[in-house]
C-alpha positions in Angstrom: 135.3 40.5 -100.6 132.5 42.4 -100.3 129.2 41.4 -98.0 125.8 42.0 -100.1 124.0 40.8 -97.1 125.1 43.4 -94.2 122.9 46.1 -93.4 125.4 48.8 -92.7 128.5 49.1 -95.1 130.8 51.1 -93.1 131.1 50.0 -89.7 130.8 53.7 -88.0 128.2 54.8 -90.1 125.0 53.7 -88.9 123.0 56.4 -91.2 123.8 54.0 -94.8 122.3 51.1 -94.9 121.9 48.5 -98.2 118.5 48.7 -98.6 117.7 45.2 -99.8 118.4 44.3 -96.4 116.4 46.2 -94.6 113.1 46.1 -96.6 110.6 43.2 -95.8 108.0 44.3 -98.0 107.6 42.1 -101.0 106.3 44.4 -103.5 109.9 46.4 -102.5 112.8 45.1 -104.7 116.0 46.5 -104.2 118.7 45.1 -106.3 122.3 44.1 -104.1 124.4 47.2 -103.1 122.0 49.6 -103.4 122.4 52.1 -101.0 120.2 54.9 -98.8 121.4 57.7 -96.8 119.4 59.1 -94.3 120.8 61.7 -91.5 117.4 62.7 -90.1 115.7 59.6 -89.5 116.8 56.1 -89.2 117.0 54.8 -92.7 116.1 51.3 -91.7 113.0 53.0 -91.9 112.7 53.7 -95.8 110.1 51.9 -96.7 107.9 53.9 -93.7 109.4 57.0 -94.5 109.5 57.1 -97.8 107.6 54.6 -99.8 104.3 56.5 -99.5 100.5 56.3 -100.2 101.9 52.4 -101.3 98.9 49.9 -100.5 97.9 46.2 -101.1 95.3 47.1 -102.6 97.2 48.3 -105.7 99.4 45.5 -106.3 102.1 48.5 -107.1 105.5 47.8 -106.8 108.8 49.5 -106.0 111.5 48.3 -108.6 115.4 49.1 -107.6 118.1 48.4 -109.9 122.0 47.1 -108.2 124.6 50.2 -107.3 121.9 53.2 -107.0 122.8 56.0 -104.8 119.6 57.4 -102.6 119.7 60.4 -100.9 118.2 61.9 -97.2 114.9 62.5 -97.5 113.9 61.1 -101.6 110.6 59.8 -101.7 108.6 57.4 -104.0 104.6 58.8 -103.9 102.5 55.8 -105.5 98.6 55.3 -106.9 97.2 56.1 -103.6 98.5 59.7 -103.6 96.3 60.6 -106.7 92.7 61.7 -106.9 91.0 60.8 -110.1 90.9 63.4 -113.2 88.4 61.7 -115.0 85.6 62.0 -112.5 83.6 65.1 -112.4 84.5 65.8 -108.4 88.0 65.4 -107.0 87.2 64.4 -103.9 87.8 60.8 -103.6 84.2 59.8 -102.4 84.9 56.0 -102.9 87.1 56.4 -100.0 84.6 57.2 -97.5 82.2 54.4 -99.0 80.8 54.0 -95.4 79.5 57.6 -95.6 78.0 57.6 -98.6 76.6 54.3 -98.7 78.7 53.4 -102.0 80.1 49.7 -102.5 83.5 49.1 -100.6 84.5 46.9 -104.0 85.0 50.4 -106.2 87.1 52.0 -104.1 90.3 52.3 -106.1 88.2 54.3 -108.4 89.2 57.1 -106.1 92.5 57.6 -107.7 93.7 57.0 -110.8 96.5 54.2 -111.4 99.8 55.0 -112.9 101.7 51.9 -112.3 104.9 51.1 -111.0 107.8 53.3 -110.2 110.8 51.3 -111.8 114.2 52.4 -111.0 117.4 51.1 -113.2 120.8 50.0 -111.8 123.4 52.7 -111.0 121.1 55.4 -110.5 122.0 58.6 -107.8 118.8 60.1 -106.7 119.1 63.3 -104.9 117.9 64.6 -101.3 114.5 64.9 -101.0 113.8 64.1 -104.7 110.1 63.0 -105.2 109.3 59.9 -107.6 105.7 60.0 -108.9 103.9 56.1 -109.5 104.3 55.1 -113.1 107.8 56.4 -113.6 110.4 54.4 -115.3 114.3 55.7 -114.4 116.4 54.4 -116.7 119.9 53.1 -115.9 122.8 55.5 -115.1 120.3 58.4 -114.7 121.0 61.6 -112.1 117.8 62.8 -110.4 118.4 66.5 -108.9 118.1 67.8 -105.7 114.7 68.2 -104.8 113.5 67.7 -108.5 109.5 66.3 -109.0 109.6 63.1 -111.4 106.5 62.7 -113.1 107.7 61.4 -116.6 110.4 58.6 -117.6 113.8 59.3 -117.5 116.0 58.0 -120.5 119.4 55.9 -119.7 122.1 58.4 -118.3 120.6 61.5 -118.2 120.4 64.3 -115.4 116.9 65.7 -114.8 115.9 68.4 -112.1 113.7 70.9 -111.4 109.7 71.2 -110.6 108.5 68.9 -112.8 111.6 67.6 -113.2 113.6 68.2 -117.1 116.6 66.5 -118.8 119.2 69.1 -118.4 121.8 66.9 -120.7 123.5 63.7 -121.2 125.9 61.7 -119.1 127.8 60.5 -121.9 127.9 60.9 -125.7 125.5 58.6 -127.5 128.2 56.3 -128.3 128.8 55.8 -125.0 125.3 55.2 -123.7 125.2 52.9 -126.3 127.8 50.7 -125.5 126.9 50.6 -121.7 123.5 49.8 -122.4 124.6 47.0 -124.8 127.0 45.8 -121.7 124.8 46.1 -119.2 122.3 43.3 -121.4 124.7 41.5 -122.4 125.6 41.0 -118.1 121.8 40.7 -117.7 121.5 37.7 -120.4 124.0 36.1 -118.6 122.7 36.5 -115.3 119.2 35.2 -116.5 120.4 32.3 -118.2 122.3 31.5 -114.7 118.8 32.2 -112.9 116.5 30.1 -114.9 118.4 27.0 -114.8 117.7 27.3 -111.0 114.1 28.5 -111.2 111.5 26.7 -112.8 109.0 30.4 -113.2 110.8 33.0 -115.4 111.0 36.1 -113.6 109.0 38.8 -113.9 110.2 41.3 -117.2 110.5 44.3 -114.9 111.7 42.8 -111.8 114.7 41.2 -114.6 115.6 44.2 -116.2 116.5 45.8 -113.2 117.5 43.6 -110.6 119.3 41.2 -112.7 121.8 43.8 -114.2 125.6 43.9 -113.1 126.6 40.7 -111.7 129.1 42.0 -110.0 131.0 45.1 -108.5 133.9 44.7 -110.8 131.2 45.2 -113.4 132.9 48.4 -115.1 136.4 47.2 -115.1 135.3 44.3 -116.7 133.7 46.2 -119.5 135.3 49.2 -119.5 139.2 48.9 -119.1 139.7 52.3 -120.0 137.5 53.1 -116.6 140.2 51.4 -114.5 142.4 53.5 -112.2 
């Protein structure tokens, strides 16, 4: 049976972890069996390393679907990276309020606000690809080495490249189809389950992602033909 709530899920590698375990910020949600591979730092780390420019002061949040594949080195850049493009300067003057006597309460002004970065179930994301804040990845999708995501990714597609670009399709359409039409059909179920325990429905991000594939036999269930 397998253990959702160990850290490590080989026993001599100590460079995978499952990264809902080892994240303890609350705007971080990592659905289970998500995994991060790291072979230059310590990836119990990740959200140090490579959650970046990510503040309270936003209320931004990390979203991580169940079964995604993270490479060494990927990295998700939030609001905090940005300057703002509507003001006539670029330099973030709100910042430094203290300096120029501005008022401490308009400080996010200084950048401009793009959202979450929400990242479906059963997504590989290469080494040292770089997520910008307000990106949507949609389940099954294949981010490229290295590749700079600054727009939403459809369901099962592979993107790459600088900004990143859909290079083709996973699967035919009939194909995404019927996945995507599993994979709500699991997360019905698994929300159904959850609100009869939970008075609060959950939040309609955090639920779309996190609440997909019950379990690891997910595929097999659905897909017989899948079955080796």
């Amino acid at each position: 049976m397998m253990d959702k709530q160990k850290i490590y899920p080989r026993s001599k590698d100590r460079e995978t972890v499952y990264l809902k375990n080892v994240v303890t910020d609350p705007t971080i949600i990592v659905g289970d069996y998500t995994m991060y591979n790291d072979f230059v730092n310590d990836p119990v780390d990740f959200q140090k390393n490579n959650v970046l420019y990510h503040y309270p002061i936003n209320h931004d949040k990390l979203i991580i679907g169940k079964f995604c594949s993270i490479a060494c080195g990927a990295r998700f850049l939030f609001n905090s990276a940005n300057h703002s493009m509507t003001s006539l300067a670029t330099y973030p003057f709100p910042i430094f309020f203290e300096e120029w006597g501005l008022d401490v309460s308009h400080i996010t002004e200084a950048w401009d606000n793009k959202g979450d970065i929400v990242i479906g179930s059963d997504v590989w994301i290469g080494y040292e690809a770089v997520i910008f804040a307000g990106v949507t990845i949609g389940d099954g999708a294949i981010i490229g080495t290295r590749a700079v995501v600054t727009k939403d990714v459809p369901p099962y597609t592979i993107v790459g490249g600088v900004p990143a670009k859909p290079i083709r399709k996973r699967f035919s359409d009939e194909t995404i189809s019927a996945l995507l039409t599993a994979i709500l059909r699991q997360s019905n179920r698994a929300v159904s389950i959850n609100l009869s325990k939970y008075s609060k429905e959950p939040d309609a991000k955090t639920q779309s992602s996190t609440g997909r594939y019950c379990s690891a036999s997910f595929f097999q269930k659905e897909f017989p033909w899948k079955r080796k």
